[in-house]
N, C-alpha and C positions, 0 to 999 in steps of 0.2 A: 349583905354583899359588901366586899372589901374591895375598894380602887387600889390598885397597885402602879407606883408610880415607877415607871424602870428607869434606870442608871445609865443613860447612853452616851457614850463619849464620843465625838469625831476621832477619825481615825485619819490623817490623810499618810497617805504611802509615798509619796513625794516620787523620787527615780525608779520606782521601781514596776513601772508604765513601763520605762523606759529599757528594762531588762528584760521585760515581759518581753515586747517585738522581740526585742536579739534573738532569746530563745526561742519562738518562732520559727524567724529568718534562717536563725541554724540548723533549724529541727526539719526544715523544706527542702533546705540544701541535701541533709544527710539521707533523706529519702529519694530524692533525684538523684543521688548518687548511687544508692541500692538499686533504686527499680534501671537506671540503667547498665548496674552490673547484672542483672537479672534475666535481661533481654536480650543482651550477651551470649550471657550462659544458653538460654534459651535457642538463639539460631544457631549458637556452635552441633547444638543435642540436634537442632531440626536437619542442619545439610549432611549429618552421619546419618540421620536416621533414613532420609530421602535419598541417601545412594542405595538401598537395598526395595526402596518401594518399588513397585510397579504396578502403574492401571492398567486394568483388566477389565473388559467391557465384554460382554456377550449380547446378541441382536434376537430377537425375535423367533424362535424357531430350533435355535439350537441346540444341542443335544450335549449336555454336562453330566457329566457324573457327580455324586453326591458325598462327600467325605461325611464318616460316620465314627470315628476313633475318638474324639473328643466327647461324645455322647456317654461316658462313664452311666453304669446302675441301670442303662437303657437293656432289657435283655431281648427286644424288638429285634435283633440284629443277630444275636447269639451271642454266647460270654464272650470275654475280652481274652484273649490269649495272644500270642505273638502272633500265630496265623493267621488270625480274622483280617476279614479284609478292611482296608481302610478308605475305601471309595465303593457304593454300590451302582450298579448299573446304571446307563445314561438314562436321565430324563428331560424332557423336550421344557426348553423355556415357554411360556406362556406371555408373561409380564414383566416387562421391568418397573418396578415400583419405586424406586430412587436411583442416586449416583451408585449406589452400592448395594443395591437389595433386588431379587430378584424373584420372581412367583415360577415354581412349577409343577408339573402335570406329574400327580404324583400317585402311584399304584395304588388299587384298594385296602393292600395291607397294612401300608403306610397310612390311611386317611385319619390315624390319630394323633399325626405331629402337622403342626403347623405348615404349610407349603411355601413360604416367604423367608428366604436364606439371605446371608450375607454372602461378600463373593468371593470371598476367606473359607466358605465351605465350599466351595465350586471346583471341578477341575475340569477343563474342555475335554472332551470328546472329538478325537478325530478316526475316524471311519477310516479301516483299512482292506481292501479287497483281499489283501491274502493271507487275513484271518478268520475270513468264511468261509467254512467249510460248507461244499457242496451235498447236496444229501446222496449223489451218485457217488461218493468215495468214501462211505461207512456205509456198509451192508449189515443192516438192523435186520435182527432177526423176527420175528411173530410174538418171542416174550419180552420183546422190549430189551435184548444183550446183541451187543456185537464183538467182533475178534478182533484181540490187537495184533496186526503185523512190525514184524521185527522189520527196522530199517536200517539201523547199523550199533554194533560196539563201541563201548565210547571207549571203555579200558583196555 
């Protein structure tokens, strides 16, 4: 075995402690100046974006329809074409599960998607009586066909 004596010089840095902080003090500065051009930026983006928000709360019981058009590859619904529809029948709330999420009672067909929606997929449901048609004013015939009567020309 070989002792090995090392070579150590002091080294002192004298002012340069002193240059140390400044750059620091500068480097604190230029970031309080960023983060508060940031937050700026930030509420100018939030009060454009909050003139278009609206909350939307639905209660216990009500009857929504369920937007289904974002659901691409889903063929649950029928292919995607211009026609399809883009809300399926109302389904009755059950839960509300957060500010924004909501449980409903959701047909047997459906039982293989999740029942807990956001309220971005929601669209009220309002009940109109003079879209019910009475079963006295279509005469259904034994094969399950009825007749259309002519009500007027449009052209």
């Amino acid at each position: 075995m070989h002792c090995m004596v090392a070579n150590a010089e002091h080294h002192y840095t004298g002012l340069s402690l002193i240059h140390g902080v400044d750059l620091v003090r500068e480097t604190e500065g230029k970031v309080k100046v960023i983060r508060d051009s940031l937050k700026v930026a930030s509420d100018r983006q939030k009060s454009y974006a909050g003139l278009k928000r609206k909350d939307i709360e639905f209660l216990i019981g009500d009857k929504v329809f369920l937007k289904v058009s974002p659901w691409k590859k889903i063929l649950r619904f029928g292919r995607r074409v211009k026609l399809s529809p883009c809300f399926i029948r109302p389904h009755e709330i059950i839960e509300r599960i957060g500010p924004v999420a909501y449980e409903l009672a959701l047909p047997t067909e459906l039982e293989k998607i999740h029942n807990v929606f956001h309220v971005s997929m929601l669209h009220r449901y309002r009940s109109n009586p003079s879209h019910v048609i009475s079963p006295a004013e279509i005469e259904i015939h034994t094969d399950m066909t009825y007749n259309k009567k002519l009500i007027r020309i449009l052209a």
